[in-house]
C-alpha positions as CSV (number, residue, x, y, z in Angstrom):
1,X,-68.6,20.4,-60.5
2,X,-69.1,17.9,-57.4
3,X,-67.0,15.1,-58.0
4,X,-69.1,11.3,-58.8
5,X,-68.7,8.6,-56.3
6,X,-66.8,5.5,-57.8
7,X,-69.1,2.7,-58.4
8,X,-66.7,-0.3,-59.2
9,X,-65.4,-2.7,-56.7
10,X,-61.4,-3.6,-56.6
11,X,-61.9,-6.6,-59.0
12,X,-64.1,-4.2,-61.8
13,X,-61.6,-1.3,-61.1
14,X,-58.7,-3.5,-62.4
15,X,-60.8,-4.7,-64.8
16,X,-61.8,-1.0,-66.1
17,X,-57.8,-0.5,-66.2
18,X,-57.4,-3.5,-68.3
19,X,-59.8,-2.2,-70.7
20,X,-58.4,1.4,-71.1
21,X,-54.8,-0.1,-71.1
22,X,-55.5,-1.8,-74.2
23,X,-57.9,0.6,-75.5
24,X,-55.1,2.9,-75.7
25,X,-52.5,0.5,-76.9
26,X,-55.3,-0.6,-79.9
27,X,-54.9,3.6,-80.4
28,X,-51.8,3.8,-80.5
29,X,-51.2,0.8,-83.1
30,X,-54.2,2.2,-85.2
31,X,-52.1,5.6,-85.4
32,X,-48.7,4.2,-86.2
33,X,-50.6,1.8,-89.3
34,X,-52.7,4.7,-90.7
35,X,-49.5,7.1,-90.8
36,X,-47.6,4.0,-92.5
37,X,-50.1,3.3,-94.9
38,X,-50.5,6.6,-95.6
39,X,-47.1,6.8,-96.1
40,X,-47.4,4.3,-98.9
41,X,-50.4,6.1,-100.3
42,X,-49.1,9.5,-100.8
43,X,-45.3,9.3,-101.4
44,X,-43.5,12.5,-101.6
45,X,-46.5,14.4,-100.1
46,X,-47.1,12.2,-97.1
47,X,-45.9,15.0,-94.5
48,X,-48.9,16.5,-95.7
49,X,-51.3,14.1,-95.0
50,X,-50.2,12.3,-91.7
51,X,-49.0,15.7,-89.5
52,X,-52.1,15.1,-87.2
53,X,-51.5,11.8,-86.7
54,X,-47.8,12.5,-85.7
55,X,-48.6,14.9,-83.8
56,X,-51.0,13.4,-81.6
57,X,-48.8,9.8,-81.6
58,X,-46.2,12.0,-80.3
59,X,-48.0,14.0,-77.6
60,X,-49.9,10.7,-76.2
61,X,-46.2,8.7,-76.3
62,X,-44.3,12.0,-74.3
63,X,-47.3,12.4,-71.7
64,X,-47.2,8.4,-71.5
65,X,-43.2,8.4,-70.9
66,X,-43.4,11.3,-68.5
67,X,-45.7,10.2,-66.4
68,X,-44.6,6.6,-65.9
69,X,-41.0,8.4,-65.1
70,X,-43.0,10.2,-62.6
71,X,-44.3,7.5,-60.9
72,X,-41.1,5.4,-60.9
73,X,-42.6,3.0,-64.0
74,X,-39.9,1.5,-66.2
75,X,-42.0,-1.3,-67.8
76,X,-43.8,-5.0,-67.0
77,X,-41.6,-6.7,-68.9
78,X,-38.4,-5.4,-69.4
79,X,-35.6,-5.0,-67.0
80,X,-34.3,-1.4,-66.9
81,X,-31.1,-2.0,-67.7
82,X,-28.4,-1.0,-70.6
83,X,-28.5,-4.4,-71.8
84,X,-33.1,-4.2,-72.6
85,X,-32.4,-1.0,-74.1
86,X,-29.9,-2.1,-76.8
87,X,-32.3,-5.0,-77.7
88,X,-35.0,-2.4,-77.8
89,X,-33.0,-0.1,-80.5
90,X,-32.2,-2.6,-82.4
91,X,-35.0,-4.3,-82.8
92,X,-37.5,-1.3,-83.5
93,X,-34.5,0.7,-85.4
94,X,-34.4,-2.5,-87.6
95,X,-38.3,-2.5,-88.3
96,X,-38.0,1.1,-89.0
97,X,-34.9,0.6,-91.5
98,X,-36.9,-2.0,-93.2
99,X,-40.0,0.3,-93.7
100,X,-37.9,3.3,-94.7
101,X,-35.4,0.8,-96.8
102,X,-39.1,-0.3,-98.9
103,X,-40.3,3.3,-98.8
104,X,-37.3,4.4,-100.3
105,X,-37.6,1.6,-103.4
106,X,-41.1,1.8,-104.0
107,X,-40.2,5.9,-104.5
108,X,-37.1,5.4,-106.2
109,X,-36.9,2.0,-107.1
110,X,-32.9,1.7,-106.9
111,X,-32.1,-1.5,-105.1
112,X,-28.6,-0.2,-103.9
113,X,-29.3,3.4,-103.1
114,X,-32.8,1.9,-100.9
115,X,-30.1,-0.4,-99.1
116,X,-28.1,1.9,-98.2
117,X,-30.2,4.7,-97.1
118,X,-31.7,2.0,-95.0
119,X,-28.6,1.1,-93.6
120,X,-28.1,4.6,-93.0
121,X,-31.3,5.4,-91.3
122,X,-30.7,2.3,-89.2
123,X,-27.7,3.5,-87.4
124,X,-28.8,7.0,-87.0
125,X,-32.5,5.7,-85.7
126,X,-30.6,3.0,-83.3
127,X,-27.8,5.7,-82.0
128,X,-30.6,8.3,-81.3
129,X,-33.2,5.6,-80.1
130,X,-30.3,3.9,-77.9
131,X,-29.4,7.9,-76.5
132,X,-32.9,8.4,-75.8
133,X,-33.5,5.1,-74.1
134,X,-30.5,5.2,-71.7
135,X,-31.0,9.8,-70.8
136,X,-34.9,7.8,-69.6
137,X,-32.7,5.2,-67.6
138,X,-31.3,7.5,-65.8
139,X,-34.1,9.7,-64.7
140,X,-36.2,6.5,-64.4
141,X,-32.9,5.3,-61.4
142,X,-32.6,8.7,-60.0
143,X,-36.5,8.9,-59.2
144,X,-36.6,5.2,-58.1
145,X,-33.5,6.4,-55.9
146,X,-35.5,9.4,-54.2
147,X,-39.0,7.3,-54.2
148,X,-36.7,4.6,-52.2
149,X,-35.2,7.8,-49.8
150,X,-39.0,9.3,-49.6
151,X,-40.4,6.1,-48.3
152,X,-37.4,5.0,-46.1
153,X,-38.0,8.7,-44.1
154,X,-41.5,7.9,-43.5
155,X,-41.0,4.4,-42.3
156,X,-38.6,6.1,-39.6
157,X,-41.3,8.6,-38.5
């Protein structure tokens, strides 16, 4: 198939990128509610019910990761350093505790047993997340590194 010529001008182009940049992010949120809710809704046989969801959330969130580690991409916003990273696990370990601590109540509705599995899940979601954010750290320096290298070898050509 004979590939279209691009119609947009450099100000629509970045317009078009807005658009699909939070088109996806509206996806993404839209996926994480409906598995939560639905988490709510079914209980016990959740699994069940929000596999496709998970699966796709998790497919769309590795291709995202990998190919912004590709391209040398840490994030707009945050620094990539050790220091972002912790406040990241924290923070979204702590939202994740809270959900699972309610979860866990509304199921069983044991106050202290709810508490503590949510305490539980916390440091075990924040060790894992924390691991997981600072392996990507270190890809994300060693391809910035070579990226850096690659483009200091051509400006000396």
């Amino acid at each position: 198939m004979k590939r279209q010529k691009n119609n947009l001008d450099e100000r629509q182009e970045l317009d078009a990128l807005k658009v699909e940049s939070r088109g996806l992010m509206l996806m993404y949120l839209g996926l994480t509610a409906s598995i939560i809710i639905q988490m709510f809704l079914y209980g016990q046989n959740a699994l069940r019910y929000v596999a496709g969801e998970t699966i796709v959330l998790c497919i769309g969130s590795i291709y995202s990761v990998a190919a912004s580690l590709r391209k040398g991409i840490w994030d707009r916003r945050l620094a990539a350093s050790a220091k972002s990273n912790l406040g990241v696990s924290f923070i979204i370990s702590g939202l994740f505790a809270l959900l699972f601590g309610i979860l866990s109540y509304v199921r069983f509705g044991m106050g202290k047993v709810a508490f503590e599995s949510a305490l539980i899940f916390f440091v075990s979601m924040f060790l894992v997340c924390y691991a997981v954010l600072m392996g990507m750290l270190i890809v994300y320096k060693r391809r910035q590194k070579k990226m850096n290298e690659a483009e200091e070898e051509e400006e000396k050509l």
